[in-house]
C-alpha positions in Angstrom: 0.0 0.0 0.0 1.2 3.8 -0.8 0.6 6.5 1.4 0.0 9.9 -0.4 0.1 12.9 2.4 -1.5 15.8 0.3 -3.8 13.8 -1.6 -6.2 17.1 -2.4 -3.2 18.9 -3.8 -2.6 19.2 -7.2 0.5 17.0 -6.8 -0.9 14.2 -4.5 -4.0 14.1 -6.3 -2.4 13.4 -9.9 -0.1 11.2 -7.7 -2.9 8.9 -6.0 -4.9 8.6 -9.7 -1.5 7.6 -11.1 -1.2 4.6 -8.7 -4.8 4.0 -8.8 -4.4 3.5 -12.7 -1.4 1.4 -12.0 -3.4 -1.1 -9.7 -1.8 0.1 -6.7 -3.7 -0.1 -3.4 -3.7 3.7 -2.0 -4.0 5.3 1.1 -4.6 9.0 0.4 -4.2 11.5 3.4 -5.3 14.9 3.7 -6.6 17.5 6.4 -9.8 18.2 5.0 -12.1 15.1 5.4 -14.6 16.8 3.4 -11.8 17.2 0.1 -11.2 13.2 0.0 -14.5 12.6 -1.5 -13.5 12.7 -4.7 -10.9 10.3 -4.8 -12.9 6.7 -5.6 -10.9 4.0 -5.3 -8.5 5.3 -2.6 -8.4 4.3 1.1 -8.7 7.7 2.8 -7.6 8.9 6.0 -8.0 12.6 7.7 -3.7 13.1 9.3 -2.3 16.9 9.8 1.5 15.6 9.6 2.4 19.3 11.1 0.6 18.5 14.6 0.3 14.6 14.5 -3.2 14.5 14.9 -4.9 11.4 12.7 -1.0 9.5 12.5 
């Protein structure tokens, strides 16, 4: 499994459909709870990696 941290950024998001389309199993953290929805297929999980909070 792949952990993408920023996975509503432009970056993480082009990132998680990337492995997605590879048949990659993704985890995709961001967060905003409410900004994963649009990311079918990924395994999503709310983390802010600046206080620890959701790690």
């Amino acid at each position: 499994m792949e952990l993408v941290t920023g996975a509503t950024g432009y970056v993480g998001g082009r990132l998680v459909e990337r492995l997605l389309a590879e048949g990659r199993a993704v985890r995709a953290a961001a967060r905003d709870e409410r900004a994963l929805a649009p990311l079918p297929g990924a395994e999503t999980v709310m983390v802010d990696v600046v206080t620890g909070r959701g790690l």
